[in-house]
C-alpha positions in Angstrom: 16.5 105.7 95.3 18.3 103.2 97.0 20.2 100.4 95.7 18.2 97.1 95.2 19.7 93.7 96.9 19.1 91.8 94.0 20.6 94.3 91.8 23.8 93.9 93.8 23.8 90.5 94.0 24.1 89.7 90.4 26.7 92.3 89.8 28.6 91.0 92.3 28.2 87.6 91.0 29.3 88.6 87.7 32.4 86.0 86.4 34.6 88.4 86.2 34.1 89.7 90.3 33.7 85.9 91.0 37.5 85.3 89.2 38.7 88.2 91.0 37.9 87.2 94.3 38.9 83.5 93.6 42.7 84.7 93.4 43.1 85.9 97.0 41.8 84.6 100.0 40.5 87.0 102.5 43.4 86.2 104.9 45.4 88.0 102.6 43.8 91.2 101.8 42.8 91.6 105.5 46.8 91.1 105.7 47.7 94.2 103.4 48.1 97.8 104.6 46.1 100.9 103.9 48.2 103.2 101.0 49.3 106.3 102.6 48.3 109.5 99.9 50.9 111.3 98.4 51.8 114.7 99.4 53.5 118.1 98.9 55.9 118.7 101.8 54.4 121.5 104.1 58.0 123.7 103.2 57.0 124.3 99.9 53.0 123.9 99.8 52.5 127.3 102.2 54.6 128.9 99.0 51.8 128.8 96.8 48.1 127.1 95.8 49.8 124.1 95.1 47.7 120.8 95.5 48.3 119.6 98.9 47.6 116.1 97.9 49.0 114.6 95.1 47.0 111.1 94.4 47.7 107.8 94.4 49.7 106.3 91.5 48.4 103.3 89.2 50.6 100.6 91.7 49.1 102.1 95.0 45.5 102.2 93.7 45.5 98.5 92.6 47.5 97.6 95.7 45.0 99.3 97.8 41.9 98.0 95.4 43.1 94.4 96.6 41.6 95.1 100.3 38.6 95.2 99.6 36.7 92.3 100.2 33.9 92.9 97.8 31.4 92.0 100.5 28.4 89.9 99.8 26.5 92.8 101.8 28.4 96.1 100.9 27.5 98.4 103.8 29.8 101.1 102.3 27.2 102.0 99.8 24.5 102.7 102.4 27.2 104.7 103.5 27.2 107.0 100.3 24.2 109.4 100.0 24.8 109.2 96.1 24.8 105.3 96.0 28.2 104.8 94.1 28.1 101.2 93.6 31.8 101.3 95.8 33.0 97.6 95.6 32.7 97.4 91.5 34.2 100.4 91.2 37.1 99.3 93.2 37.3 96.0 92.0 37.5 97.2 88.6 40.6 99.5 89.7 42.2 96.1 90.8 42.2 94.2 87.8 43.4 97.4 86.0 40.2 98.5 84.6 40.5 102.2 85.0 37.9 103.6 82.5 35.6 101.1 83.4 35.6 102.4 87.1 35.2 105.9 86.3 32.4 104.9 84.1 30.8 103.2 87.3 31.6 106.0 89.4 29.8 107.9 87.4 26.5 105.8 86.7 25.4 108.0 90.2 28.0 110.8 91.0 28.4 114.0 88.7 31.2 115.0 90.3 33.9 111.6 91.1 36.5 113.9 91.0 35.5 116.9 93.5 33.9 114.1 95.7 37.3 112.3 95.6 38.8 115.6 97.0 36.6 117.1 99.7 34.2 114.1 100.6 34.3 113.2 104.4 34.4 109.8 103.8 35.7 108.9 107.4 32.4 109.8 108.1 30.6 108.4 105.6 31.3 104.8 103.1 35.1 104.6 105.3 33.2 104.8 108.3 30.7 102.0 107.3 33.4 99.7 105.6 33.8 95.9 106.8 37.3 97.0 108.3 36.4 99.9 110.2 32.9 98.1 111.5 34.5 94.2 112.0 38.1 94.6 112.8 38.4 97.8 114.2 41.7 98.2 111.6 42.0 101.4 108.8 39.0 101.0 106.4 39.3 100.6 102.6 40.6 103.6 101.3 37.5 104.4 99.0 37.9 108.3 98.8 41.5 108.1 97.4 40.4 105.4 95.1 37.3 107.2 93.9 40.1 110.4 93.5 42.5 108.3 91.2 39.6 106.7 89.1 38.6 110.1 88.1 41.6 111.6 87.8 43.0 108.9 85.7 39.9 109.6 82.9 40.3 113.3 83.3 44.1 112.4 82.4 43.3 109.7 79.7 41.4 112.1 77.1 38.7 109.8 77.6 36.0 111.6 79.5 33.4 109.3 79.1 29.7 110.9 78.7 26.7 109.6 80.5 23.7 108.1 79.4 21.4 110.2 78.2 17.3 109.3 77.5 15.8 110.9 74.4 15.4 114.5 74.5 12.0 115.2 75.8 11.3 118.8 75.5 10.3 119.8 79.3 12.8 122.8 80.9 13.4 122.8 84.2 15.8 125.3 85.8 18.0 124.8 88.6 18.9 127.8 90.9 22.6 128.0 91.6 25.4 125.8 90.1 27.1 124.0 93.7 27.1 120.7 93.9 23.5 120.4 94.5 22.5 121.9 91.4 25.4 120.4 89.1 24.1 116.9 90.6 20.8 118.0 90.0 21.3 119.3 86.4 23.5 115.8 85.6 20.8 113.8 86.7 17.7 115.3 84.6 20.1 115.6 81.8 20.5 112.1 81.8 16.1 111.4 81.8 16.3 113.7 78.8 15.4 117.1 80.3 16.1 120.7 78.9 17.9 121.9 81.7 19.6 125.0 82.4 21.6 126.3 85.3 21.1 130.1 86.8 24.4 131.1 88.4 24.4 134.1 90.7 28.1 134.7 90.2 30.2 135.1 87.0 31.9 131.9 87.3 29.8 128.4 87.4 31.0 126.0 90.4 29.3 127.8 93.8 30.8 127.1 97.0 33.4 124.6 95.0 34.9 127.5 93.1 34.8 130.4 95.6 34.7 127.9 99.1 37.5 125.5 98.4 40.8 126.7 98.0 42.8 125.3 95.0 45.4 123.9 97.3 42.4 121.4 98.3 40.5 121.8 95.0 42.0 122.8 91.8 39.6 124.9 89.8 40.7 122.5 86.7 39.2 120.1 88.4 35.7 121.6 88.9 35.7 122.8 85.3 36.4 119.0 83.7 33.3 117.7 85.4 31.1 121.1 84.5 32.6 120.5 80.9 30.9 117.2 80.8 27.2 118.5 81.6 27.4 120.6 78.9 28.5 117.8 76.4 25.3 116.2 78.1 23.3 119.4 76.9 22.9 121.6 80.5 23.2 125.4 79.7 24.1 127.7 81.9 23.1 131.2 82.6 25.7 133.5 85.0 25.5 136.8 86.6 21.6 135.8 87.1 20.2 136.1 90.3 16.7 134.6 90.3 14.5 136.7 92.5 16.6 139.7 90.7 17.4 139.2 87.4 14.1 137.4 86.8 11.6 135.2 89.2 10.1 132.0 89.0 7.0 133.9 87.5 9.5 135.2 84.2 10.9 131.8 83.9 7.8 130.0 83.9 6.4 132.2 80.9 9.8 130.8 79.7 8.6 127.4 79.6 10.8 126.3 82.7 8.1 123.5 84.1 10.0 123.3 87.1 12.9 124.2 89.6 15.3 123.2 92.1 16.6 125.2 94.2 20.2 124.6 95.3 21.3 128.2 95.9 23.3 127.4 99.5 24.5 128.6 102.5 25.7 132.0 101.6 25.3 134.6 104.4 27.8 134.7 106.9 27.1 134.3 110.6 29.1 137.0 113.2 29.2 136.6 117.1 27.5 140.1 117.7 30.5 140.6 120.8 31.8 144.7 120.8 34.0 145.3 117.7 33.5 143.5 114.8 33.0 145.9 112.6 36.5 147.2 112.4 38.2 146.8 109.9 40.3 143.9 109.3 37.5 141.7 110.3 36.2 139.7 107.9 33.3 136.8 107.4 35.1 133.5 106.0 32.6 133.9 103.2 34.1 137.2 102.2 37.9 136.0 102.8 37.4 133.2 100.5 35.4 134.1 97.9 37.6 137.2 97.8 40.7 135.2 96.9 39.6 132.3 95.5 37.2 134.0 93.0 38.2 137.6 92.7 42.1 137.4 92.4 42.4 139.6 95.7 46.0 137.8 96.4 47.3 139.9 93.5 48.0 143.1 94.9 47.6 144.9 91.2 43.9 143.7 91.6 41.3 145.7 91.2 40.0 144.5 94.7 43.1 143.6 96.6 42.7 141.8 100.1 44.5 142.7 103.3 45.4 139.5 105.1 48.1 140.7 108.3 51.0 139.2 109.9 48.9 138.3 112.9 45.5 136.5 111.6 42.9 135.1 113.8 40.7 132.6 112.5 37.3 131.9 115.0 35.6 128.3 114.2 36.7 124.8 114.0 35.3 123.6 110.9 36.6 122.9 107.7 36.3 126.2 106.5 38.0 127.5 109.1 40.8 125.8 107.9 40.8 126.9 104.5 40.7 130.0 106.0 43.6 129.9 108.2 45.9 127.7 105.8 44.7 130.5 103.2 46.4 133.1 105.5 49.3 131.4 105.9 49.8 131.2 102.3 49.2 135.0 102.0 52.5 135.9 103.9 50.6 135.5 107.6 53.7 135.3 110.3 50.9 134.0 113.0 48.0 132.2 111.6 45.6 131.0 114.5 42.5 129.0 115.1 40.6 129.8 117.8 37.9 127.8 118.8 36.0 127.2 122.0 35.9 123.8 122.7 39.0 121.1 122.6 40.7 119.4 119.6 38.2 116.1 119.5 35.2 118.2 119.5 36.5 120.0 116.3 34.4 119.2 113.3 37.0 120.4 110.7 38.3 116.4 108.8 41.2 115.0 110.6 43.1 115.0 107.4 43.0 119.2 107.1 43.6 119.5 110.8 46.6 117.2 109.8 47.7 118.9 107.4 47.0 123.1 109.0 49.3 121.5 111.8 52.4 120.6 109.2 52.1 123.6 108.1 52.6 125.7 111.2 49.4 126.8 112.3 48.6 127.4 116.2 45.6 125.9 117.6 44.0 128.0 120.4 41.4 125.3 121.7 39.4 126.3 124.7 39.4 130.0 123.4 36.3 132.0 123.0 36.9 136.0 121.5 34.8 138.5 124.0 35.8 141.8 122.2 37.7 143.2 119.9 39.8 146.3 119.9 41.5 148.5 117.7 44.1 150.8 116.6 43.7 154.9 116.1 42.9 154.3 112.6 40.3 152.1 113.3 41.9 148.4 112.3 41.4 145.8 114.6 44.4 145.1 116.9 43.8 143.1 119.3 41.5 140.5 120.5 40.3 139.9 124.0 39.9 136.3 124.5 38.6 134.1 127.3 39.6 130.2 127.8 36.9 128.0 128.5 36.1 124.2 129.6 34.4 121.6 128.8 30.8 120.5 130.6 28.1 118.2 129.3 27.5 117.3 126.1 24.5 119.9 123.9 22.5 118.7 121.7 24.9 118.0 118.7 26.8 115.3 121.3 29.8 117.4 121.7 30.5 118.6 125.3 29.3 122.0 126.0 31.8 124.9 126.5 31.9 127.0 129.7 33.5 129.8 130.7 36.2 130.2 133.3 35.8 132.9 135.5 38.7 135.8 135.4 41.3 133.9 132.6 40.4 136.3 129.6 43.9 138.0 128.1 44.6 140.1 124.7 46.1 138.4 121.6 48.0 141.2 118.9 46.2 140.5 115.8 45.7 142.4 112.7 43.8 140.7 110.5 40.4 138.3 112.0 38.2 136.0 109.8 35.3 134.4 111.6 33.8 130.9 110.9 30.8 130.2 112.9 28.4 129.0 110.3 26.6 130.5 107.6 22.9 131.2 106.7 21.0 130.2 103.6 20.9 132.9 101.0 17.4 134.6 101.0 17.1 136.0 98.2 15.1 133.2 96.3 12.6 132.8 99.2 12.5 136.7 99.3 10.8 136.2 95.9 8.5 134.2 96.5 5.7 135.1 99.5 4.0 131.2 99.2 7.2 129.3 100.0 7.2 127.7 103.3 10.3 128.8 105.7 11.6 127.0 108.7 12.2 129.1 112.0 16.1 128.4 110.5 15.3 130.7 107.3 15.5 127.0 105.5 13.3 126.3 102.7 10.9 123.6 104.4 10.1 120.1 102.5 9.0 116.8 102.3 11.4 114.6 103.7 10.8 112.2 101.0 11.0 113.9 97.8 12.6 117.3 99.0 9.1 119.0 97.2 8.6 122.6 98.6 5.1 123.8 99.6 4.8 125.5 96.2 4.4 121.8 94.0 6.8 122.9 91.2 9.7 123.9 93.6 11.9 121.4 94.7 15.1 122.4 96.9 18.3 120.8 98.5 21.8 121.5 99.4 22.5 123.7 102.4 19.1 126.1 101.5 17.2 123.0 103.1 20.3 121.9 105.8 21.8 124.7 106.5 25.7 124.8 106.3 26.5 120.8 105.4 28.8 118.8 103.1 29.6 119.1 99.4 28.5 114.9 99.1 25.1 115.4 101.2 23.8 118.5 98.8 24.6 115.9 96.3 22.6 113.2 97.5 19.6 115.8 97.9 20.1 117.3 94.3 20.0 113.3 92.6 17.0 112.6 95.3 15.1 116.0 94.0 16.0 115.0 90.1 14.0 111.9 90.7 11.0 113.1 92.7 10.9 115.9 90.2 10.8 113.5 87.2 8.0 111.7 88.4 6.3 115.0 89.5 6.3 116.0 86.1 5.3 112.7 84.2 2.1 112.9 86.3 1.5 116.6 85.8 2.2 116.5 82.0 
């Protein structure tokens, strides 16, 4: 899987890089500022879905291209679980090569322009860039570029198709269409596999269409990159729960030679503390896939959602946050986070902390909810609440929270959505009494090829990690496409 030093060698030393980095010197790029990304102004974005973030134009990207130093040992791409091969694709966005760079982009991501959106790359290429790891100075803005690449061909007409080897004939099915399985689909598409897709729900996309809200991802956006794996030949099959609406068994008197398994994170965690199941309390899961997904915004719905004045969101993570900025754009008066350690040990990006706080919502840090209490008709009305502090660091490195003796208070509230992590769905390993299980209620594999302990069965995505990033499940889905492959030219 990973990228060769040789093979990035020569394309670095290709004439047209070499010219390119001939007509700056170092000294000057190093001397150029990071591009700050365009955005709607907090006033009018808690109006409506609108994109919070608006892109970078064609001046800013090749201004911001220039920084990058197109580094004789490119630790950005070890940074990358899919591999993008970062500083040609940026380079080509300097000299004005737009299609070109969404063509490399897409030489090992299926999805530039989600990843471009919702990627943590502070944590990931940004984090490993020469800036960032040298000069201690703002790294290479590689997320916003990879955004405007793909946005520019999804803009251009131009949508350019992948490579595909010659059909070969084998089906393999992938189970569930997130961004594991979309990866994974793209990337046996592309060895000339007959693949199709089993989608649970009636629209294709998994946690990217009912997870992310359209003010971070626009469902337009999701659907452009799905359009393209159908050009490639992927079919898709929705309302089809495997385990339900067939099993493994079914399929494989199908034909289906093999699987992958990419059907996430979906069952919501609660705290078990007295109360929550009054109504008005909901799991984030339910909250978002209700509006994002189901239309429940529009009260003339069939299944219209309740979202309050005073909503209480518990968790710190990035779905949190599309929870409570959610809220906020349903009419909530008070939208609140409450979480029970401190604002650095919040795992939610920087940037959507940024932007929940332009938009007005409170942050009630060292806050843990005890109990819940409600009104005569049963609707949650209150939340009893105790503040905690911070000892030694757990086991995930961030300080432990404690509580503080005798500082618990009530906080009106009529409308809670918790967001303490999430399950993996069990419904395919329900169906299927030989597949291995962690004490997590993970599908257990190889760390190598991500191969299950039933040989045909490969898995990835948050049904092997747990709740994780959109970017990791699709490093696991191209890593299981290619152990898969050669799983299946030895067993042919």
């Amino acid at each position: 899987m990973a990228v060769s030093p040789e093979f990035l060698k020569a394309e670095r030393e290709q004439p047209w890089r070499v010219e390119l980095r001939s007509k700056m010197k170092n000294k000057e790029r190093t001397a150029l500022t990071r591009v700050h990304m365009n955005e709607v102004d907090a006033r009018e974005r808690i109006l409506s879905n609108i994109e919070v973030n608006q892109g970078l134009n064609q001046v800013q990207a090749m201004a911001e291209a220039q920084r990058c130093l197109d580094c004789p040992n490119p630790t950005c791409i070890t940074g990358c679980p899919v591999e993008i091969n970062i500083p040609k694709f940026i380079k080509h966005i300097e000299c004005g090569n737009f299609a070109d760079a969404a063509k490399t982009l897409k030489e090992t991501s299926t999805l530039p322009a989600v990843c471009g959106r919702v990627c943590p790359q502070e944590k990931q290429c940004e984090s490993q860039c020469f800036y960032t790891q040298k000069m201690n100075a703002e790294p290479v803005a590689i997320g916003y570029l990879e955004r405007f690449a793909a946005d520019w061909e999804q803009n251009s007409g131009q949508m350019a198709i992948p490579e595909q080897a010659p059909a070969n004939g084998i089906k393999v099915g992938a189970i569930g269409s997130g961004p594991a399985g979309l990866t994974f689909a793209g990337e046996m598409a592309k060895k000339g596999y007959d693949v199709t897709v089993f989608e649970a729900l009636h629209e294709i996309g998994g946690v990217l269409k009912y997870g992310i809200p359209e003010f971070r991802l626009p469902n337009r956006i999701v659907d452009v990159e799905i359009d393209v794996l159908k050009k490639m030949g992927v079919k898709f099959e929705t309302n089809f729960v495997v385990g339900k609406t067939a099993n493994v068994e079914d399929l494989q008197e199908e034909g289906y030679k093999a699987f992958f398994a990419g059907s996430g994170a979906g069952l919501p965690r609660f705290m078990e503390i007295p109360g929550e199941n009054y109504i008005g309390i909901l799991s984030s899961n339910e909250y978002l896939t209700r509006v994002n997904l189901m239309n429940a915004a529009n009260p003339t719905t069939d299944t219209p959602i309740i979202s309050g004045k005073r909503v209480a969101v518990i968790g710190g993570g990035n779905t949190a946050m599309d929870s409570v900025r959610t809220a906020k754009r349903l009419g909530a008066e008070r939208a609140m986070i409450i979480y029970r350690r401190g604002m650095d040990e919040m795992p939610a990006r920087v940037e959507e902390i940024k932007h929940a706080q332009e938009e007005g919502i409170e942050f009630l840090t060292l806050t843990n909810p005890v109990e819940y209490l409600a009104d005569s008709q049963g609707r949650v009305s209150q939340v009893r609440v105790q503040k905690m502090g911070l000892g030694e660091p757990d086991a995930s490195g961030r300080r432990r929270p404690e509580v503080i003796e005798g500082s618990e208070y009530l906080i009106d509230v009529d409308t809670v959505v918790v967001s303490v992590g999430v399950s993996p769905n069990p419904i395919v390993p329900d169906s299927l009494p030989d597949l291995k299980m962690t004490r997590w209620h993970t599908i257990e594999v190889n760390d190598d090829n991500l191969q299950s302990s039933i040989p045909f069965l490969f898995a990835g995505g948050d049904i092997v990690r747990g709740g994780a990033t959109v970017i990791l499940a699709m490093g696991d889905g191209r890593k299981a496409a290619a152990a898969m492959d050669e799983y299946l030219q030895k067993n042919q």
